[in-house]
Jmol script that loads the backbone (N, CA, C; Angstrom):
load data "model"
ATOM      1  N   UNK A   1     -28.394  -6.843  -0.226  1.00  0.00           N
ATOM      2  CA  UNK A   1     -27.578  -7.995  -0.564  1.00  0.00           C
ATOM      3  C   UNK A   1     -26.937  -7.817  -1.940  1.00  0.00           C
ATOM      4  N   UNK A   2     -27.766  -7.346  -2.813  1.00  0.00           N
ATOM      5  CA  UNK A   2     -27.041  -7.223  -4.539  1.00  0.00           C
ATOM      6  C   UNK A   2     -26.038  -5.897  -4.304  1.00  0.00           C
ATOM      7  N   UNK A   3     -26.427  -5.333  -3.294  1.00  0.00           N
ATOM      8  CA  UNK A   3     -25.465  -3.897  -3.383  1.00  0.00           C
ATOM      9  C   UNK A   3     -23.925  -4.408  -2.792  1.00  0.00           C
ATOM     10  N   UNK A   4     -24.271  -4.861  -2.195  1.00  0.00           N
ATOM     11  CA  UNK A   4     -23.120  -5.895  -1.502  1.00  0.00           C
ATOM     12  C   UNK A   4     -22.111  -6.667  -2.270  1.00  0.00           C
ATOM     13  N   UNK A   5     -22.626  -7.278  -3.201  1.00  0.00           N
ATOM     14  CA  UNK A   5     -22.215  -8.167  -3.927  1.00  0.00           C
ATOM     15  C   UNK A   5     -21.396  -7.869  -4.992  1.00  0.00           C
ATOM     16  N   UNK A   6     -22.015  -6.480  -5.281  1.00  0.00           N
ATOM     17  CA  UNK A   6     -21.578  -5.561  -6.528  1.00  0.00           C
ATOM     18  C   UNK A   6     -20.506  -4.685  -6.338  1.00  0.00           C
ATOM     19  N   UNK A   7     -20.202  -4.461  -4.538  1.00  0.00           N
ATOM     20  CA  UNK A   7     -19.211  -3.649  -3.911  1.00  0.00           C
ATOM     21  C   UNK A   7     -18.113  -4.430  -3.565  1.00  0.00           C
ATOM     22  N   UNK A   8     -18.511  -6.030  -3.511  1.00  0.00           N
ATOM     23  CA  UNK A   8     -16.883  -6.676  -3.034  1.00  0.00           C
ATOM     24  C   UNK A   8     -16.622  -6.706  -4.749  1.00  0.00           C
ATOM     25  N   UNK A   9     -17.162  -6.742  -5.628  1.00  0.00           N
ATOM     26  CA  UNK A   9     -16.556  -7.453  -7.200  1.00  0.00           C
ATOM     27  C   UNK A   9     -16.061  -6.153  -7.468  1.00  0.00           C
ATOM     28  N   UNK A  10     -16.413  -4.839  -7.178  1.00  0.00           N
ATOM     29  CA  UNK A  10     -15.672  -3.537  -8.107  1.00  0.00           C
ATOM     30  C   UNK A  10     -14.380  -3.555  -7.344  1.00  0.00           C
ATOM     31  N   UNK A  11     -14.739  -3.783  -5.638  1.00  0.00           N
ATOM     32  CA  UNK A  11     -13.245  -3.709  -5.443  1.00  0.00           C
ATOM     33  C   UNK A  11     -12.453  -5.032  -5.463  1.00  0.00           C
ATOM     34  N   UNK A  12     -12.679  -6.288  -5.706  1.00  0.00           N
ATOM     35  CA  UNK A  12     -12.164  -7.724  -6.284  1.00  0.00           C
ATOM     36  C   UNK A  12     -10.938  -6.649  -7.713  1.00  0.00           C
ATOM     37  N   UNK A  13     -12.214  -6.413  -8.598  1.00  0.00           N
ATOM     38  CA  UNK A  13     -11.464  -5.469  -9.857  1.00  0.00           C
ATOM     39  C   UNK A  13     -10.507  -5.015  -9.646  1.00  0.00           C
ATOM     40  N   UNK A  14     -10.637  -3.623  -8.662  1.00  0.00           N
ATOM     41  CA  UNK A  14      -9.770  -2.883  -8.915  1.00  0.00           C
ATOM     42  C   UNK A  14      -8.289  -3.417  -8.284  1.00  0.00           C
ATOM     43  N   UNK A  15      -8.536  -4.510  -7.313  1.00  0.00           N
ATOM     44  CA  UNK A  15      -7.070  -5.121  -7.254  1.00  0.00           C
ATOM     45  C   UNK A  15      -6.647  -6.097  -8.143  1.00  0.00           C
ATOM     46  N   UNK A  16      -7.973  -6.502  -9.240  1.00  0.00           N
ATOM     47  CA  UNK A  16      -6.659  -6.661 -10.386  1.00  0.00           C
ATOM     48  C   UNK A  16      -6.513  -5.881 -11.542  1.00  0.00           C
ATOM     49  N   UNK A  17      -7.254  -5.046 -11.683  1.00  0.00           N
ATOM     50  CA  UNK A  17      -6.055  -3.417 -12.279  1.00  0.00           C
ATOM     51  C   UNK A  17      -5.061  -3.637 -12.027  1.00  0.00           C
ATOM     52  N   UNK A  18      -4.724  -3.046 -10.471  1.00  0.00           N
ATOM     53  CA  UNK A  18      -3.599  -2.593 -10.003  1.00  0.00           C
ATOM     54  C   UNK A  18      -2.355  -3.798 -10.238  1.00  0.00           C
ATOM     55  N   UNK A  19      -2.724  -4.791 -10.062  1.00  0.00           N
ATOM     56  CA  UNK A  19      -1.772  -5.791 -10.407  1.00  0.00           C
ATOM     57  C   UNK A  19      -1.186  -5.881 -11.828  1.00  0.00           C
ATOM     58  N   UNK A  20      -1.789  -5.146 -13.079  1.00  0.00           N
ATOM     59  CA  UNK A  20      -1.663  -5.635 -14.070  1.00  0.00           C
ATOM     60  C   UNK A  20      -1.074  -3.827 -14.553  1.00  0.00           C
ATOM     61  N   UNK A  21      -0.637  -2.858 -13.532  1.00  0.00           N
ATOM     62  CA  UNK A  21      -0.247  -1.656 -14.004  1.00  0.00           C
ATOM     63  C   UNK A  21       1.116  -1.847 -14.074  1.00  0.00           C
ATOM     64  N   UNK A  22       1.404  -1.749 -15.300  1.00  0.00           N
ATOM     65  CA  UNK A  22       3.014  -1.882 -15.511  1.00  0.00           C
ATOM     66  C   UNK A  22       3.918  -1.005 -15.830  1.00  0.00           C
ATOM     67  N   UNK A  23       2.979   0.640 -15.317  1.00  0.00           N
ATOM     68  CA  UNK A  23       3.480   1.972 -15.722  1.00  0.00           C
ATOM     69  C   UNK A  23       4.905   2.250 -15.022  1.00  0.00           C
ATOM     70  N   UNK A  24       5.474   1.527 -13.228  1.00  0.00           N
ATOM     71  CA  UNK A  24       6.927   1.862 -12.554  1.00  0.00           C
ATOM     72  C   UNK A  24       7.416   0.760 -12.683  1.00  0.00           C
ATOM     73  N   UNK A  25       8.562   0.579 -13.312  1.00  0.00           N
ATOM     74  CA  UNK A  25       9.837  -0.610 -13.502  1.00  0.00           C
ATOM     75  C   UNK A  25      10.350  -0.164 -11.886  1.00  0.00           C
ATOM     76  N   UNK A  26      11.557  -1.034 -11.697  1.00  0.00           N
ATOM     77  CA  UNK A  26      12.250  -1.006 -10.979  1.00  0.00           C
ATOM     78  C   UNK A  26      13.355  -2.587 -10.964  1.00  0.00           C
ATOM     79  N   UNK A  27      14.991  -2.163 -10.507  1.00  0.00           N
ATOM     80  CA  UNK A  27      15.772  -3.021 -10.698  1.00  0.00           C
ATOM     81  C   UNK A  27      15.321  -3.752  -9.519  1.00  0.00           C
ATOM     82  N   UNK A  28      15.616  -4.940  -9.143  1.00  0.00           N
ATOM     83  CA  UNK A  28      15.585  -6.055  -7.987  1.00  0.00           C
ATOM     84  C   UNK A  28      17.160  -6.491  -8.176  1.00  0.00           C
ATOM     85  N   UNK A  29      17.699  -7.179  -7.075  1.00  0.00           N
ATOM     86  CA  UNK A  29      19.045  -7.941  -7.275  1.00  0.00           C
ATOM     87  C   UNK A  29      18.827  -9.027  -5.603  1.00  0.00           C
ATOM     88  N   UNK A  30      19.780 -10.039  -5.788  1.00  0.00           N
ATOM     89  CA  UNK A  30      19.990 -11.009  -4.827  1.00  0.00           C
ATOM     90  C   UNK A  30      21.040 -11.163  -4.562  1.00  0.00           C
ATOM     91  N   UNK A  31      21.483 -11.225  -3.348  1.00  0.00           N
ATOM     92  CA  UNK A  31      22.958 -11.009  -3.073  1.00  0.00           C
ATOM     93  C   UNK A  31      24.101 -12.158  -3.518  1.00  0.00           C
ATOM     94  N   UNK A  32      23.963 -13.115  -3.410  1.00  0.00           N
ATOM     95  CA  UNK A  32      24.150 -14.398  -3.916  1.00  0.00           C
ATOM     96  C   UNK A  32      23.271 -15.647  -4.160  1.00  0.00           C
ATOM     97  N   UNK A  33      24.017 -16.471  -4.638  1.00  0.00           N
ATOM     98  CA  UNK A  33      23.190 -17.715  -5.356  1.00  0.00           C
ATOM     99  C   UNK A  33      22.397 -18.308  -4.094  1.00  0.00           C
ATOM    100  N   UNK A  34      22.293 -18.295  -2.915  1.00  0.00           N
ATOM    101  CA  UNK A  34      21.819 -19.145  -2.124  1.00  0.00           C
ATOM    102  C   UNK A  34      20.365 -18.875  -1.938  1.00  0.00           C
ATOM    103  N   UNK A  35      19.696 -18.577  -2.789  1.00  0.00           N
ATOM    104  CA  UNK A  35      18.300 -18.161  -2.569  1.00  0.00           C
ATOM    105  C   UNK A  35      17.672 -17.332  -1.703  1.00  0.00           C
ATOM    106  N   UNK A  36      18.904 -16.586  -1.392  1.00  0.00           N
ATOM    107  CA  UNK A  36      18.469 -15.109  -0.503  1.00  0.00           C
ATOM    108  C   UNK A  36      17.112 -14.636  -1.330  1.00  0.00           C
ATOM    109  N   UNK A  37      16.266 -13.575  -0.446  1.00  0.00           N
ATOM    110  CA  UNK A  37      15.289 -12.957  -1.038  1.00  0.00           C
ATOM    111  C   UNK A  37      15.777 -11.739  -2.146  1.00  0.00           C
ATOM    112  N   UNK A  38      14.743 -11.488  -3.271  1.00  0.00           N
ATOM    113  CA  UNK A  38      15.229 -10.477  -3.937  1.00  0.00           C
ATOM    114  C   UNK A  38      14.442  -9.231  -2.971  1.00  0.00           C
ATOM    115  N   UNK A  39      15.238  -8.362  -3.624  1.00  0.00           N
ATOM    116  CA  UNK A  39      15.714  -6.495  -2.858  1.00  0.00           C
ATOM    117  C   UNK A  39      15.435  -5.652  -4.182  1.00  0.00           C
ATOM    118  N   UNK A  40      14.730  -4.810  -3.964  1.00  0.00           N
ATOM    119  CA  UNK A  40      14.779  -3.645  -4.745  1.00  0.00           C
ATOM    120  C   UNK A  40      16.037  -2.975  -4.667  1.00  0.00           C
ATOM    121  N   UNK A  41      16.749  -2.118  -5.999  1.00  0.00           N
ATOM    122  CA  UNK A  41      18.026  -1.295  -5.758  1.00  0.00           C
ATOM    123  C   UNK A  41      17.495  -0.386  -6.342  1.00  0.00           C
ATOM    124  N   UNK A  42      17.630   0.815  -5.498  1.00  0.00           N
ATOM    125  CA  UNK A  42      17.099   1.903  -6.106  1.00  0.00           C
ATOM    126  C   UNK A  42      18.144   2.664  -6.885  1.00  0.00           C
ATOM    127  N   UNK A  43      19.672   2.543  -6.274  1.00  0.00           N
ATOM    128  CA  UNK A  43      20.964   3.037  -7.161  1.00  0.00           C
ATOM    129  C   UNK A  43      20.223   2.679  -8.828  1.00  0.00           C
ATOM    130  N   UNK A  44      20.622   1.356  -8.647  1.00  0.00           N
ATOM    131  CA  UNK A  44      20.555   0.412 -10.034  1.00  0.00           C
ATOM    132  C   UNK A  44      18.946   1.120 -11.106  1.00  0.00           C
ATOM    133  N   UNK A  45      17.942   0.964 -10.541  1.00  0.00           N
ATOM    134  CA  UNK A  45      16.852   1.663 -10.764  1.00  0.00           C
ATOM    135  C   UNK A  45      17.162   2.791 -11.690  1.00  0.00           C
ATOM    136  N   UNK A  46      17.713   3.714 -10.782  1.00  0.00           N
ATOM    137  CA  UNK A  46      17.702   5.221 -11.229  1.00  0.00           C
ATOM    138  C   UNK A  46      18.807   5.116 -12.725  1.00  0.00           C
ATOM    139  N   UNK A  47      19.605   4.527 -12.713  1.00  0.00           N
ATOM    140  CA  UNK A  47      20.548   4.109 -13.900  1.00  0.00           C
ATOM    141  C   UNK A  47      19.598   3.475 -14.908  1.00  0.00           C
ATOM    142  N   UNK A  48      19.126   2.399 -14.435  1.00  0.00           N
ATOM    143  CA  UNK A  48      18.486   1.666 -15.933  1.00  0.00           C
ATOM    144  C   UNK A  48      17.365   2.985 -16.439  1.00  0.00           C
ATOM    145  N   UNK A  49      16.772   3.507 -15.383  1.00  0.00           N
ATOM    146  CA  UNK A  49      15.805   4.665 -15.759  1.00  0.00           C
ATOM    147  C   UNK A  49      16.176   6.096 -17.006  1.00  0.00           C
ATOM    148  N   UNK A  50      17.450   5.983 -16.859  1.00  0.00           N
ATOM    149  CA  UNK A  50      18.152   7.095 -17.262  1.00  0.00           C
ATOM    150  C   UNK A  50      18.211   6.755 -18.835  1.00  0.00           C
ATOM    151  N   UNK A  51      17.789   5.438 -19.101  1.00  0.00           N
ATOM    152  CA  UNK A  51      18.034   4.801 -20.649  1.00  0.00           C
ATOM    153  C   UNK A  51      16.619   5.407 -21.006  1.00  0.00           C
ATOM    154  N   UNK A  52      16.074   5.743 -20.605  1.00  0.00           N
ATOM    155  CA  UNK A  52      14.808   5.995 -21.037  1.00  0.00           C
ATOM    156  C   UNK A  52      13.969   7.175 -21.230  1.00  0.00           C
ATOM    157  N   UNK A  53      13.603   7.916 -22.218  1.00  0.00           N
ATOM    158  CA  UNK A  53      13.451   9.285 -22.330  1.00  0.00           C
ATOM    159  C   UNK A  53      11.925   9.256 -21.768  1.00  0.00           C
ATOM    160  N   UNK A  54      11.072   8.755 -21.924  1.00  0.00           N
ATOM    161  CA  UNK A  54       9.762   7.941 -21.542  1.00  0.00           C
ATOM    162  C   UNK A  54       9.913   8.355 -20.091  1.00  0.00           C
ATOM    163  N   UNK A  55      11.085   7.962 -18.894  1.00  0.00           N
ATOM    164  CA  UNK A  55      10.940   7.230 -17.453  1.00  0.00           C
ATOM    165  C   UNK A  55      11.675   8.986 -17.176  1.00  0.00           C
ATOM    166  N   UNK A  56      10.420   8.571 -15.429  1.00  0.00           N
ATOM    167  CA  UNK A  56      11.113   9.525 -14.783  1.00  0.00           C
ATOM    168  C   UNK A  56      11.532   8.632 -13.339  1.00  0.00           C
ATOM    169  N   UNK A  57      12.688   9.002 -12.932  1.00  0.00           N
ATOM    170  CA  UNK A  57      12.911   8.316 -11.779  1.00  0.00           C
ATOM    171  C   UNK A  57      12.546   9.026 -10.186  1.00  0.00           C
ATOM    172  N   UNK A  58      11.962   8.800  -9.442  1.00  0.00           N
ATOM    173  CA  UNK A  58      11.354   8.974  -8.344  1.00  0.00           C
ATOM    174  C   UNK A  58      10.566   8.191  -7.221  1.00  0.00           C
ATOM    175  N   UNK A  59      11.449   8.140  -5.870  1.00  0.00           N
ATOM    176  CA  UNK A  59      11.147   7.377  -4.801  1.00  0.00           C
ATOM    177  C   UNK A  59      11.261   5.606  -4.964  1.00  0.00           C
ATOM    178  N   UNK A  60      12.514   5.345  -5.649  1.00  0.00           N
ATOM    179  CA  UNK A  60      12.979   4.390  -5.869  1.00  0.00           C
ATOM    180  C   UNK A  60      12.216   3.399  -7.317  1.00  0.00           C
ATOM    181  N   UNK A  61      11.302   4.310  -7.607  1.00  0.00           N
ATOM    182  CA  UNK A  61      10.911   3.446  -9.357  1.00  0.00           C
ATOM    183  C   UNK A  61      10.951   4.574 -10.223  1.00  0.00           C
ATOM    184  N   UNK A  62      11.127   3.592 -11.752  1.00  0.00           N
ATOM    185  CA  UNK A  62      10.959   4.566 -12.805  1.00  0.00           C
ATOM    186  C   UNK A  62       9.538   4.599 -13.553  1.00  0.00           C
ATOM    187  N   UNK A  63       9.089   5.952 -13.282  1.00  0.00           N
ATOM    188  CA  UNK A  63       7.535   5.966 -13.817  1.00  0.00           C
ATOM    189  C   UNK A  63       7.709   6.332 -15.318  1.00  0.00           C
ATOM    190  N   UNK A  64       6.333   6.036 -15.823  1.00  0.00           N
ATOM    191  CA  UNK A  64       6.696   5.953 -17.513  1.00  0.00           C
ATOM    192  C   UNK A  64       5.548   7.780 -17.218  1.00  0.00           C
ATOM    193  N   UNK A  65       6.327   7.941 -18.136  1.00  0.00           N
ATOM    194  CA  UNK A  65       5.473  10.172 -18.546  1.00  0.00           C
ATOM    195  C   UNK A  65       4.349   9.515 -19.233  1.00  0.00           C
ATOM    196  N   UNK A  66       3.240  10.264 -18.678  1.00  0.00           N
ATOM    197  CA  UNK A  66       1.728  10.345 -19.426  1.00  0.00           C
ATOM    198  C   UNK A  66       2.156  10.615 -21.362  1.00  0.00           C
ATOM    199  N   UNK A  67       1.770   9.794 -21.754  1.00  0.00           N
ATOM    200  CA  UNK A  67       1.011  10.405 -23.303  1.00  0.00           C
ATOM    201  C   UNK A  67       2.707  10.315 -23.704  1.00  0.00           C
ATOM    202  N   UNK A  68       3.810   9.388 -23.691  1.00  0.00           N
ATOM    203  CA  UNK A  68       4.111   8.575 -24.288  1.00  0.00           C
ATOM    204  C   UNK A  68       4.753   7.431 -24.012  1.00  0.00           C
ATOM    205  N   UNK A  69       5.164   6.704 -25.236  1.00  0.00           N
ATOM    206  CA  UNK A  69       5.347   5.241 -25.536  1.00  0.00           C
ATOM    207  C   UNK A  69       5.659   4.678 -23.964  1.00  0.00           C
ATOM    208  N   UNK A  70       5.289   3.491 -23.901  1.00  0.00           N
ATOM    209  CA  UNK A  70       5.359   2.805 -22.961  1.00  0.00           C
ATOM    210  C   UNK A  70       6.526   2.094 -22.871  1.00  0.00           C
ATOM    211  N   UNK A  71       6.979   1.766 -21.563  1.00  0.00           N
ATOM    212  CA  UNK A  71       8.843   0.957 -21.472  1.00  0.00           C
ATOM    213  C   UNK A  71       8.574  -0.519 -21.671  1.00  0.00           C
ATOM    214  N   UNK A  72       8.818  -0.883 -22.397  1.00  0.00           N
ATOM    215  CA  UNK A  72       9.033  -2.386 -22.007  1.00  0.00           C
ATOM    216  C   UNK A  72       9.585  -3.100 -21.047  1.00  0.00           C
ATOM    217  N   UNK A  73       9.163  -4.057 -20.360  1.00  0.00           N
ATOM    218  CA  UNK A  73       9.601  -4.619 -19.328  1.00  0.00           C
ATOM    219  C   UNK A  73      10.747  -5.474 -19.305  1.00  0.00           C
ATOM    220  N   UNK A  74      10.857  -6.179 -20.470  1.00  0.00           N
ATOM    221  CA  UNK A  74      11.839  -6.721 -20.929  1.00  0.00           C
ATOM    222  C   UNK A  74      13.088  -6.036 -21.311  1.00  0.00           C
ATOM    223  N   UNK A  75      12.877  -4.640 -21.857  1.00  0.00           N
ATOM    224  CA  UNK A  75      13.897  -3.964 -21.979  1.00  0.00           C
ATOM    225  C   UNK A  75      14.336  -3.166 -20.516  1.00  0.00           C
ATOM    226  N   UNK A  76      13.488  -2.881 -20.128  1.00  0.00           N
ATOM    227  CA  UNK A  76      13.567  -2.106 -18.640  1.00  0.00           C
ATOM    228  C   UNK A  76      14.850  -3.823 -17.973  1.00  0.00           C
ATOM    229  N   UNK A  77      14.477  -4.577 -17.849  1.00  0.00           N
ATOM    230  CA  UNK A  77      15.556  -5.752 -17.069  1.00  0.00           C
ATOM    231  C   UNK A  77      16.457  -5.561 -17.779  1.00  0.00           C
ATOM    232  N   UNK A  78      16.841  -5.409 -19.114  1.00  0.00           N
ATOM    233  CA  UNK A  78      17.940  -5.629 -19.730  1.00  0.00           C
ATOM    234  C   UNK A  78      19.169  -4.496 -19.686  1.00  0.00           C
ATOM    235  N   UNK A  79      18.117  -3.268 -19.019  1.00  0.00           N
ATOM    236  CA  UNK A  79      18.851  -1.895 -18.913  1.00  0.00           C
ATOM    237  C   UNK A  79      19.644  -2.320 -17.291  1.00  0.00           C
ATOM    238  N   UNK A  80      18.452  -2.968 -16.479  1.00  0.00           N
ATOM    239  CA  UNK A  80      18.828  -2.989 -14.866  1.00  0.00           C
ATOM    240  C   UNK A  80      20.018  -3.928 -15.633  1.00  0.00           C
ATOM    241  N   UNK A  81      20.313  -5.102 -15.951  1.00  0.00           N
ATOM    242  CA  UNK A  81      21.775  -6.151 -16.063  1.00  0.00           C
ATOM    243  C   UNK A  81      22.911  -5.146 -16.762  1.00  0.00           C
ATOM    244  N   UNK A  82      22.180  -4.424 -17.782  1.00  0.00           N
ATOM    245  CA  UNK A  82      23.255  -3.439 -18.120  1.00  0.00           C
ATOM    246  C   UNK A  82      24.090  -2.644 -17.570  1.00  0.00           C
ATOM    247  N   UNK A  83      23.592  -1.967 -16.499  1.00  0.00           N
ATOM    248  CA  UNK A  83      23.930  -1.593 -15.697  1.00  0.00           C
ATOM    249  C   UNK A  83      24.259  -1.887 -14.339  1.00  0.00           C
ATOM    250  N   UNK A  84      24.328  -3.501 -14.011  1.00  0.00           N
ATOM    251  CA  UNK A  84      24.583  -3.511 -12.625  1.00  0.00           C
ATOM    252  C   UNK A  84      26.244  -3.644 -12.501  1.00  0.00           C
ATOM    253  N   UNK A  85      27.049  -3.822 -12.938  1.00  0.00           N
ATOM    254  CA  UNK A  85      28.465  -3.558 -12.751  1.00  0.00           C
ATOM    255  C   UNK A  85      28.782  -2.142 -12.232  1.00  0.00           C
ATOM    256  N   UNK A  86      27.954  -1.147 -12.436  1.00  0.00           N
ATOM    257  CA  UNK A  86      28.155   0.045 -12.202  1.00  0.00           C
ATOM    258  C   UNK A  86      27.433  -0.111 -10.631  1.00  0.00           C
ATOM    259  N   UNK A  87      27.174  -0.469 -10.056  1.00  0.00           N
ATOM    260  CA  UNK A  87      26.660  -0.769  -8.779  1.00  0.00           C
ATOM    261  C   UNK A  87      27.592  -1.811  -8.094  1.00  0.00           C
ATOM    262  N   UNK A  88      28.333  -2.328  -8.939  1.00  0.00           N
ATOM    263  CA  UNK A  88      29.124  -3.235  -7.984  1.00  0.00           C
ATOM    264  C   UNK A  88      28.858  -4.783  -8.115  1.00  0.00           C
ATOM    265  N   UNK A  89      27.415  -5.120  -8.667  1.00  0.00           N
ATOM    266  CA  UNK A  89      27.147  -6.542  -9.093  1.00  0.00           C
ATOM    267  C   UNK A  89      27.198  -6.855  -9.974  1.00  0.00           C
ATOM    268  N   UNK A  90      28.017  -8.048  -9.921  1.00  0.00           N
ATOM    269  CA  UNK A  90      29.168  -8.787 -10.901  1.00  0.00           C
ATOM    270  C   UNK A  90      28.099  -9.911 -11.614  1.00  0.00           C
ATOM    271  N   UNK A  91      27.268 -10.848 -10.861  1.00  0.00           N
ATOM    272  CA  UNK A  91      26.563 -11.329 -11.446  1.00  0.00           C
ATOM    273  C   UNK A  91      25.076 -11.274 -12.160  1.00  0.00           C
ATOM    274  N   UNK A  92      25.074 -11.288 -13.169  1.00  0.00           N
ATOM    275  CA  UNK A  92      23.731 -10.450 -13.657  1.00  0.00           C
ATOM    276  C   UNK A  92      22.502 -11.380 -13.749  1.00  0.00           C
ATOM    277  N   UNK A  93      22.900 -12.529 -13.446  1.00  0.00           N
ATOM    278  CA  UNK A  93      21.776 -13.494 -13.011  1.00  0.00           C
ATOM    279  C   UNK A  93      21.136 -13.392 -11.315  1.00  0.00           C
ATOM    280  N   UNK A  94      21.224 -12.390 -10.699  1.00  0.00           N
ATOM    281  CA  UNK A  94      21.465 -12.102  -9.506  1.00  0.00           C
ATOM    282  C   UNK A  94      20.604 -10.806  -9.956  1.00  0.00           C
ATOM    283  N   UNK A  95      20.032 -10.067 -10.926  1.00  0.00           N
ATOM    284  CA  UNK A  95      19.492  -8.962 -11.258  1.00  0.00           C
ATOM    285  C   UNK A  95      18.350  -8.993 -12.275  1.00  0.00           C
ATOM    286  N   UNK A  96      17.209  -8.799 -11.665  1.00  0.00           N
ATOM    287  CA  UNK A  96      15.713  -8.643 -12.597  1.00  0.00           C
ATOM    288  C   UNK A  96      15.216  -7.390 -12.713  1.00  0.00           C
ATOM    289  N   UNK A  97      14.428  -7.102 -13.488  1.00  0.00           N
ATOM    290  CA  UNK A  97      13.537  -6.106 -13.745  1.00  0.00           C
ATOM    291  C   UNK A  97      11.798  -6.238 -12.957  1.00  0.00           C
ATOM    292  N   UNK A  98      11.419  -5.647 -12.074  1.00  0.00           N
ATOM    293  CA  UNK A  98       9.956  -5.725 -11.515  1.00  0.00           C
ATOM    294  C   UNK A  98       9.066  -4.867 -11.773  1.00  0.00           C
ATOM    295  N   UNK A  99       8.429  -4.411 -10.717  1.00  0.00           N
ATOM    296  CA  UNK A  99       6.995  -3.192 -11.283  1.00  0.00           C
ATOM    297  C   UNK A  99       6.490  -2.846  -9.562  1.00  0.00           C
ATOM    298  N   UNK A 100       6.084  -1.596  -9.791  1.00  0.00           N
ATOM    299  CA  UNK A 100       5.376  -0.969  -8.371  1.00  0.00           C
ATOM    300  C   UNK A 100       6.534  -1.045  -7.438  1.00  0.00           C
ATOM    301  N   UNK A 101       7.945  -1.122  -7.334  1.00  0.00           N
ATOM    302  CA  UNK A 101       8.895  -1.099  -6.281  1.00  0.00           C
ATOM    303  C   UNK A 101       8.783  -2.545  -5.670  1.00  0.00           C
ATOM    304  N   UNK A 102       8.324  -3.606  -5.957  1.00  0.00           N
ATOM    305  CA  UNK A 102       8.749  -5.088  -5.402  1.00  0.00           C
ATOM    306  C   UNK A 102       9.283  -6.059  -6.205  1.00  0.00           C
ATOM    307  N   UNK A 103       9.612  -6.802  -5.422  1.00  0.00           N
ATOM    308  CA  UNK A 103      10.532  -7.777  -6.527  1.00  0.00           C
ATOM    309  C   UNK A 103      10.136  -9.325  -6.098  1.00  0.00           C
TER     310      UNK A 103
END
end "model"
wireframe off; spacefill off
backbone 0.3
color backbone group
C-alpha cells in the first residue's frame, strides 16, 4: 500500500515538471477575432527562433541549447508578433508565444 502511494505521487510529480519545462517556445496564431481555436505556426516559429542564438529550431518548436542562457518567454512572443507580417498575419493580437508545441 505505501509503495503504491509513493508511485502515483512520483508520477503526480513528474507531470508537474513537465508542465513547468519552458525549454521549446513556439508561435500560436488565430485566424480571426471570432474565437476560433489557437494553432501552432511552425513557419512563424522557425522565424521568431532565428532571433535567438540560444534556440534551435526543430519539428515545429524552438529548443533552447544545453548550457546556455535561457529564452524568455516574453521575448520569445514578442519575436513570434515581430515577425508575423512575414507570414502573412496582419493582426498581431491574433499571435502568442507558447511552450512544448501547444497553444
Amino acid at each position: 500500500m505505501k509503495s503504491t502511494i509513493i508511485l502515483a505521487l512520483s508520477a503526480l510529480s513528474g507531470f508537474a515538471l513537465a508542465g513547468n519545462d519552458h525549454s521549446e517556445h513556439n508561435c500560436c496564431f488565430r485566424n480571426d477575432g471570432t474565437g476560433q481555436k489557437w494553432a501552432t505556426h511552425q513557419e512563424l516559429t522557425k522565424k521568431a527562433c532565428g532571433d535567438f542564438a540560444q534556440g534551435t529550431y526543430d519539428s515545429g518548436v524552438c529548443t533552447e541549447n544545453a548550457n546556455i542562457r535561457r529564452i524568455d518567454g516574453a521575448a520569445f512572443e514578442a519575436a513570434c508578433k515581430a515577425h508575423s507580417g512575414e507570414v502573412h498575419i496582419v493582426d498581431k493580437d491574433h499571435v502568442k508565444g507558447a511552450y512544448r508545441g501547444t497553444c
